[in-house]
C-alpha positions in Angstrom: 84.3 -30.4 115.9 87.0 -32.8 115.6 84.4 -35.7 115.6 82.9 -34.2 112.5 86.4 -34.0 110.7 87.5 -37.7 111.6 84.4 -38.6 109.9 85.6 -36.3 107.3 88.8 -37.6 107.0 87.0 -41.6 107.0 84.1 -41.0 104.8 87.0 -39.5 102.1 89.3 -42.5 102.7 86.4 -45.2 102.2 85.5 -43.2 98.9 88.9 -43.2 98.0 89.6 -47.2 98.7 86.3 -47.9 96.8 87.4 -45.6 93.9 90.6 -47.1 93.8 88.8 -50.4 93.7 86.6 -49.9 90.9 89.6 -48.4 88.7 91.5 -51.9 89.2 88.6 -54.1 88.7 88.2 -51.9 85.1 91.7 -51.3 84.0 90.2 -50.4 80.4 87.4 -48.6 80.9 88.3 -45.0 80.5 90.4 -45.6 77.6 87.8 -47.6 75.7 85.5 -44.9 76.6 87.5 -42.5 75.1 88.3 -44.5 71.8 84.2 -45.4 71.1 83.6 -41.4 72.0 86.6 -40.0 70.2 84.5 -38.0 67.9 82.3 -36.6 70.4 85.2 -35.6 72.8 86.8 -33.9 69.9 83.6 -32.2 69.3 83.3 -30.7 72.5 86.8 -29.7 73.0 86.4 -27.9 69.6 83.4 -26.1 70.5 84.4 -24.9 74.2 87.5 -23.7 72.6 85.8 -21.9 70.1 83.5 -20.3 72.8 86.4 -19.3 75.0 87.9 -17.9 71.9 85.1 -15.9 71.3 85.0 -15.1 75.1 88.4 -13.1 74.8 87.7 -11.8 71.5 84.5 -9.8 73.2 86.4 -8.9 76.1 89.3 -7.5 74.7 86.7 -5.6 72.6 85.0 -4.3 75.7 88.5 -2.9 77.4 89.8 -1.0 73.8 85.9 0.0 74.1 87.1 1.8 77.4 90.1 2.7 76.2 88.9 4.8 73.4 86.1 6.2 75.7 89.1 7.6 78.1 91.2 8.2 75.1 88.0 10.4 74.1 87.1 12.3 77.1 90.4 13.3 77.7 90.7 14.6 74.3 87.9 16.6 74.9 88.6 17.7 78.6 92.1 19.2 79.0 90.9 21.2 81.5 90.0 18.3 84.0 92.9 16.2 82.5 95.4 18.7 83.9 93.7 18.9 86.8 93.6 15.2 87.3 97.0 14.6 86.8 98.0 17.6 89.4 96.4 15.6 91.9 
């Protein structure tokens, strides 16, 4: 068991040291990618926040949807109300 995480610990080290690498033989690279994909970045980030937007709007629908249900049946069930809350 304590082979396996060693080898764990080593494989995650040697991915690390080669990351590292690779990030200081391309000091520019994710900031050029992000200036020639600006649009398309911008793009995306609009439309996720538009669908997480629409997300809550559609959830807090749902949970007034429930709301007025309860709000509803208790309205119309006194009866079992009372007997709810006495218990």
């Amino acid at each position: 068991m304590s082979d396996a995480h060693a080898s764990d610990d080593e494989r995650a080290a040697r991915l690390a040291a080669h990351r590292k690498a690779w990030n200081d033989a391309h000091p520019n690279y994710y900031a050029d990618y992000r200036e020639r994909n600006r649009e398309d970045i911008r793009r995306k980030n609009r439309d996720c926040e538009r669908e997480r937007t629409q997300r809550e709007r559609e959830e807090k629908a749902q949970r007034q949807k429930g709301i007025d249900r309860a709000k509803a049946w208790a309205k119309g069930h006194p009866e079992e109300r009372q007997q709810a809350r006495e218990r």
